[in-house]
C-alpha positions in Angstrom: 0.0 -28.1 -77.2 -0.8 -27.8 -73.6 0.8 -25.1 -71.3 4.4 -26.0 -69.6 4.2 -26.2 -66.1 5.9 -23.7 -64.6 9.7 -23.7 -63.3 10.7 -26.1 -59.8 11.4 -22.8 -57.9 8.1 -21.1 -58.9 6.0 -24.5 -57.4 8.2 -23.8 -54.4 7.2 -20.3 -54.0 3.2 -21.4 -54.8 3.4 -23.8 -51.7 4.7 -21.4 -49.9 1.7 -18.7 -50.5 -0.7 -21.1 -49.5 -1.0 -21.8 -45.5 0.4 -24.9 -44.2 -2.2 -25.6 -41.5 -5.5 -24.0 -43.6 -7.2 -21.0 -43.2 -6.4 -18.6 -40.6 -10.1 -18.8 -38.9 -9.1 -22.4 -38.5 -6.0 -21.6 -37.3 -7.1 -19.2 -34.6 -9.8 -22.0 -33.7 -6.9 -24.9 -32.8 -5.3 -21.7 -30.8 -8.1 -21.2 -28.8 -8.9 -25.3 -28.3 -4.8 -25.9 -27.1 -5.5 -23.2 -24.8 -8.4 -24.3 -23.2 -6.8 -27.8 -23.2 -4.1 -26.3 -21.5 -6.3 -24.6 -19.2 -8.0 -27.7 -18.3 -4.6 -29.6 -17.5 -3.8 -27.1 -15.2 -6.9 -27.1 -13.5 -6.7 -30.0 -12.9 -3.4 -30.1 -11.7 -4.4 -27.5 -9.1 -7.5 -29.8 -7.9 -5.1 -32.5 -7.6 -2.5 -30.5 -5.4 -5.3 -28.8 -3.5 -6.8 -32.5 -2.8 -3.4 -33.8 -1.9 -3.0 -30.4 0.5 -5.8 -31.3 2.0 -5.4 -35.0 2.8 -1.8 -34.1 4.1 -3.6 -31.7 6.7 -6.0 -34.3 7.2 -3.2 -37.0 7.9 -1.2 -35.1 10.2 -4.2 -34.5 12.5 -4.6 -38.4 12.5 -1.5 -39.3 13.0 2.0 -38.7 12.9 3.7 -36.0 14.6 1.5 -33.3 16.4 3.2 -29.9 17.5 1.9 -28.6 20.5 2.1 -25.4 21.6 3.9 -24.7 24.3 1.9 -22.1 25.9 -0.9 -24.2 25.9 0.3 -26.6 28.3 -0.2 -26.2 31.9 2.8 -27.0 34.4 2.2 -25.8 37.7 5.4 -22.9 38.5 6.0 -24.7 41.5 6.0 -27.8 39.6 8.5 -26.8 37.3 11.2 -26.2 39.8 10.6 -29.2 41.4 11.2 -30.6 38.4 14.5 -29.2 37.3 15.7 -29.9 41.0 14.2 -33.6 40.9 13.0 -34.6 37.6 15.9 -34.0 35.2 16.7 -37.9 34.5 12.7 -38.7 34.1 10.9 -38.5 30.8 7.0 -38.8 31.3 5.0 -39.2 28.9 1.1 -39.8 28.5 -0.1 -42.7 26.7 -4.1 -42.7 25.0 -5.3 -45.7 23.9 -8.6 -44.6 21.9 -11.6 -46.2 20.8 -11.2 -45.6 17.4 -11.5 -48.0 14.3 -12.1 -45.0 11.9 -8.3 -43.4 12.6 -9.6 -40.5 14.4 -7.0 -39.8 17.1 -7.7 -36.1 18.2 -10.9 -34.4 20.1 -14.4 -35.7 19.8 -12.7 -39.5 20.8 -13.2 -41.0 24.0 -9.6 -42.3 25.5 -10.6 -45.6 27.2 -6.8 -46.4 27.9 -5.0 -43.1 30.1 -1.4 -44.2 31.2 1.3 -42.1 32.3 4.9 -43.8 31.8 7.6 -42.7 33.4 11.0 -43.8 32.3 14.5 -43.0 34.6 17.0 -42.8 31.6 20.3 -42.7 33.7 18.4 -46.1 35.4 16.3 -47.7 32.7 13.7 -47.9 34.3 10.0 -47.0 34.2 7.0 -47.1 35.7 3.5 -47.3 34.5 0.3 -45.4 36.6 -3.2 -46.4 35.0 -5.2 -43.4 35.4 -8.6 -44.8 35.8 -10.5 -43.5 32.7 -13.9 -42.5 35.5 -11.8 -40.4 37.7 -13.8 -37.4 38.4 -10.9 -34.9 38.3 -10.5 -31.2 37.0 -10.6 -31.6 33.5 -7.7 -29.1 32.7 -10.6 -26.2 32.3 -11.4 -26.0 36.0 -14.6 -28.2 35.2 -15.0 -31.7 36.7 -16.4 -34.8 35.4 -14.7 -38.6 34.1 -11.5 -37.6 33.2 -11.5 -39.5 29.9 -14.0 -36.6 29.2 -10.8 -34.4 28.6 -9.5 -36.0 25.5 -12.8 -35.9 24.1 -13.6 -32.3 24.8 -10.1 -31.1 23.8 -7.8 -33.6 22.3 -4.1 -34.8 23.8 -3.4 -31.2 25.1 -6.5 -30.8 27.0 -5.9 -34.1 28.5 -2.2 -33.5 29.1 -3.1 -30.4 31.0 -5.9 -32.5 33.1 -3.2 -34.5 34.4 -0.4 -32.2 34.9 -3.5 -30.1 37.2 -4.3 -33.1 38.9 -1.0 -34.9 39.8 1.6 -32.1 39.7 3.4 -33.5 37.1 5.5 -31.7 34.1 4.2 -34.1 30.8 4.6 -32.6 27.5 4.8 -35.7 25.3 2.3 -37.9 24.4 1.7 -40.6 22.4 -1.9 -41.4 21.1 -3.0 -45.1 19.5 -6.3 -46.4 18.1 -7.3 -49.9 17.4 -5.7 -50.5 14.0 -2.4 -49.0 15.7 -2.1 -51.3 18.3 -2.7 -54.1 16.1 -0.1 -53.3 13.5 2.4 -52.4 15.8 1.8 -55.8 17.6 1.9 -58.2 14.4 5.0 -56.7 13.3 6.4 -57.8 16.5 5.6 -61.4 15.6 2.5 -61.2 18.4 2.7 -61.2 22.5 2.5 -63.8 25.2 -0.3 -63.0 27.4 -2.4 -65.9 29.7 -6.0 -65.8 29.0 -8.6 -66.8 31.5 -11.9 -68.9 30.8 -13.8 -65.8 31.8 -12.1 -63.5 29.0 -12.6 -65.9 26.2 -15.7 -64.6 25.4 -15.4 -61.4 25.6 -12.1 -61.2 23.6 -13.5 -63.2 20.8 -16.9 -61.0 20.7 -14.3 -57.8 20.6 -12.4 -58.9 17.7 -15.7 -59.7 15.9 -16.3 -56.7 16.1 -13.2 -54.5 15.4 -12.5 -57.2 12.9 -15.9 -55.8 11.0 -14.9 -52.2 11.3 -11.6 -52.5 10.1 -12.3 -54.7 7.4 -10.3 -57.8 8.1 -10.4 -61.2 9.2 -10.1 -62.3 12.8 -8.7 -65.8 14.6 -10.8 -66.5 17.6 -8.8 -67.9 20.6 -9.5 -71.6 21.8 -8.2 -72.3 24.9 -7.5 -70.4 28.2 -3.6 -70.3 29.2 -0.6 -68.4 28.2 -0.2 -68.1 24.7 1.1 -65.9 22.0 -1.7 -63.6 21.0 -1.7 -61.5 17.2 -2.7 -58.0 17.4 -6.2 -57.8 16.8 -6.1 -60.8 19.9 -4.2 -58.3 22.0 -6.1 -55.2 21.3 -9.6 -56.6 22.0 -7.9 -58.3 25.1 -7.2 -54.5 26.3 -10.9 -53.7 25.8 -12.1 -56.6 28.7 -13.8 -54.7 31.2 -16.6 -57.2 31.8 -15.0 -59.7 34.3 -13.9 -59.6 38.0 -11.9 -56.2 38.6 -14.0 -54.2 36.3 -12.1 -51.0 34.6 -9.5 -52.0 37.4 -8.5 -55.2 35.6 -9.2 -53.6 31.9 -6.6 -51.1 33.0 -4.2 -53.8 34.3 -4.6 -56.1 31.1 -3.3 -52.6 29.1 -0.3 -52.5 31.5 0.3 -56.2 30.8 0.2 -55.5 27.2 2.4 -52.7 27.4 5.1 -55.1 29.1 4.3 -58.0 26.9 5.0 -55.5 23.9 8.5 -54.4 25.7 9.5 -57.9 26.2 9.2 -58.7 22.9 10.7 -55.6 21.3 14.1 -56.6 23.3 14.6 -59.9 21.4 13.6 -58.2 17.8 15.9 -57.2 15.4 16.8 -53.7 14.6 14.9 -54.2 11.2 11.9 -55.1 13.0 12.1 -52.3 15.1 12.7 -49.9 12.4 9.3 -51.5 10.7 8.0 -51.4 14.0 8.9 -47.4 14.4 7.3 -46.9 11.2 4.5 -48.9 11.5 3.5 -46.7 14.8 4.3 -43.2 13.6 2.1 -43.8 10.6 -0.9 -45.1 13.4 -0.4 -42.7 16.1 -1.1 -39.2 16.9 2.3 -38.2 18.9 4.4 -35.1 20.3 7.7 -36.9 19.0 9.4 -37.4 16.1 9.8 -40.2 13.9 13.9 -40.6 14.8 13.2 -40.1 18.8 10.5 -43.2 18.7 13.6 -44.8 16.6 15.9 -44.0 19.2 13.7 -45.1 21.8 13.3 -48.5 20.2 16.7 -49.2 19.2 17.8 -49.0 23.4 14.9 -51.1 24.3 17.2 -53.4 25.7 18.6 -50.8 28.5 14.6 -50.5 30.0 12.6 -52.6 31.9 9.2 -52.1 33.7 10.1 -52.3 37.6 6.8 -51.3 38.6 3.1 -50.3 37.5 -0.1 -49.2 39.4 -3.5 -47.6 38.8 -4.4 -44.1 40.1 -6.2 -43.7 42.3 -4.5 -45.5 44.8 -6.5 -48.7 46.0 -6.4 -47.7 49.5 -7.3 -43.3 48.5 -10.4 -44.2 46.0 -14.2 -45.7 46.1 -16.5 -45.8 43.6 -20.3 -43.6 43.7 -22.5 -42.1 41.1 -22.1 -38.4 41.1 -24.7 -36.7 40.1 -25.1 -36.0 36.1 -21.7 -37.6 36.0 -22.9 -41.2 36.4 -21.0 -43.7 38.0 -17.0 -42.3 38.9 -14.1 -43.5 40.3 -13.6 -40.9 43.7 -10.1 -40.0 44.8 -10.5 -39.8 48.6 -8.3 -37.4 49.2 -6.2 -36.0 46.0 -3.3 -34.5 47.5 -2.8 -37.9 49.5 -2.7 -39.5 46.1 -0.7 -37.3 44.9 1.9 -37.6 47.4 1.7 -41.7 47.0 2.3 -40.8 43.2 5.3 -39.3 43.5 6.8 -41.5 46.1 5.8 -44.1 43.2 6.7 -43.0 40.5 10.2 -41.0 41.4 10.4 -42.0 45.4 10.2 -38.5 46.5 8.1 -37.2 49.5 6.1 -34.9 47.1 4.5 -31.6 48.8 1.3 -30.9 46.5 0.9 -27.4 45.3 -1.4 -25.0 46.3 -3.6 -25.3 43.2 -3.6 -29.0 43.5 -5.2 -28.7 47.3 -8.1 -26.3 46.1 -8.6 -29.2 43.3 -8.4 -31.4 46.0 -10.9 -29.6 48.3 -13.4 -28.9 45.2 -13.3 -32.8 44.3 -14.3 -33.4 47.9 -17.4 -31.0 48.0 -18.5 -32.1 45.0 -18.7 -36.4 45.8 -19.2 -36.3 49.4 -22.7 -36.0 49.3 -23.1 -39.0 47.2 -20.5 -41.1 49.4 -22.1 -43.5 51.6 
């Protein structure tokens, strides 16, 4: 007879001597492979938060909300009283329409659209000043050339400072806006009603070829000349026009157009539009303010209204000559004259320019006068 097999509790205690995941070498070799598993997944976790670290930076200097320093904006001390006595119910801020398709909104991009806006909030109302983007000026650094030349050197608070200097004003605020901004912002509006010339048919067509291509998107070409209500893309190559009678002048006053095409159709929009339309600009612009101050802004629209806009220089205080290695400039005259007429402008005070803002004056004069004819 064969042997009995042994007791229930004894084939217990044998399964329990033998290992229940094999040898130990193979144990210690699944150890060492969960750990380096392990060590993988969190390597690649911290790629993944370094990556999305880095595209936050990266998205914050395109757009959104920029915080300036303080200190490194120039106000004129003279300036600054002035302002508290006089300029406590204004809010100026500088507006930069950039030639950018790519989203790049700081330094190294040319701002082809310079308007300061002023806006009276006990009145409601504001002002727009073109600052004509040739202007040879004091580019904030105490070196003169185009003043668009500003942004590009040193971003919004370069530029800021250049027309602080320049006009004796107190801006701190900006707000900066590219191509695919601009066209957003105005689609979610529904479009604008702007008349269209025969002579700008062309050229807005050929521009929203173009952007079109860049941005990646289709385009509608306009048909006709006449007032009409223009899409985005329509509206921001209609800014660009600089090829017709007027020059930069006229580009500069189709911008200020836009701008009060825009307003008058943000008053009959609904608070949900606006709120898409807040978003929709905060997450295109590059801007001093935050998200619930544009909010704020938009929901009053109703209480503000453009009673007046002009470019700067003054038509009467400005020629045009090519100054030296500058090329071809738009020449305040006189600065401090234009100052003054800015101020009576803008917040119908007889302005006194500073002391610094004379020596500008003075320097802009040696510098053009032998090229003026």
């Amino acid at each position: 007879m064969g042997k009995k097999p042994p007791p229930r509790n004894q084939q217990t205690a044998n399964r329990q001597t033998t290992p229940a995941h094999g040898s130990p070498r193979r144990r210690r070799r699944r150890a060492s492979k969960r750990r380096k598993v392990i060590l993988l997944i969190v390597e690649i976790i911290v790629l993944l938060l370094a990556v999305a670290f880095i595209y936050t930076v990266m998205r914050v200097e395109q757009s959104g909300k920029l915080v300036i320093d303080e200190d490194s904006i120039i106000i004129n001390e003279a300036v600054r009283e002035y302002a508290d006595e006089v300029l406590g119910d204004y809010l100026n801020v500088a507006l930069f329409g950039v030639d950018s398709t790519t989203g790049s909104l700081g330094r190294g991009t040319r701002a082809d659209g310079i308007i300061i806006a002023s806006l009276n909030r006990s009145s409601g109302d504001i002002r727009l000043v073109s600052v004509y983007r040739d202007t040879y000026l004091n580019l904030g650094n105490d070196r003169y050339n185009k003043c668009n030349a500003a942004y590009a050197q040193g971003g919004p608070e370069q530029a800021i400072n250049m027309l602080n200097m320049n006009l004796d004003l107190n801006i701190t605020d900006f707000i900066t806006i590219g191509f695919k901004g601009m066209s957003e912002a105005i689609d979610t509006l529904g479009g604008i009603m702007i008349e269209i010339t025969e002579a700008e048919l062309l050229h807005i067509n050929n521009y929203q070829m173009t952007m079109a291509e860049d941005l990646g998107r289709g385009y509608v070409p306009i048909e006709r000349a006449g007032l009409q209500r223009i899409d985005g893309l329509q509206a921001t190559a209609y800014c660009r026009i600089r090829f017709t009678a007027g020059d930069d002048f006229r580009r500069a006053e189709r911008q200020r157009d836009v701008l009060r095409a825009i307003l008058d159709e943000a008053k009959k929009a609904s608070p949900a539009t606006l709120t898409r339309v807040a978003d929709d600009i905060f997450s295109s612009v590059l801007t001093s303010f935050e998200l619930s101050m544009i909010m704020s802004l938009l929901l009053d629209i109703t209480k503000y209204d453009i009673v007046g806009d002009s470019g700067f220089p003054a038509a009467d205080l400005r020629t045009t000559a090519t100054i030296g290695s500058s090329g071809s400039c738009v020449v305040p005259l006189d600065l401090e004259q234009n100052a003054i007429w800015l101020h009576d402008f803008l917040f119908g005070e007889q302005y006194v320019p500073s002391t610094e803002l004379r020596a500008y004056s003075k320097k802009i004069k040696e510098d053009t006068s032998p090229y003026l004819r």
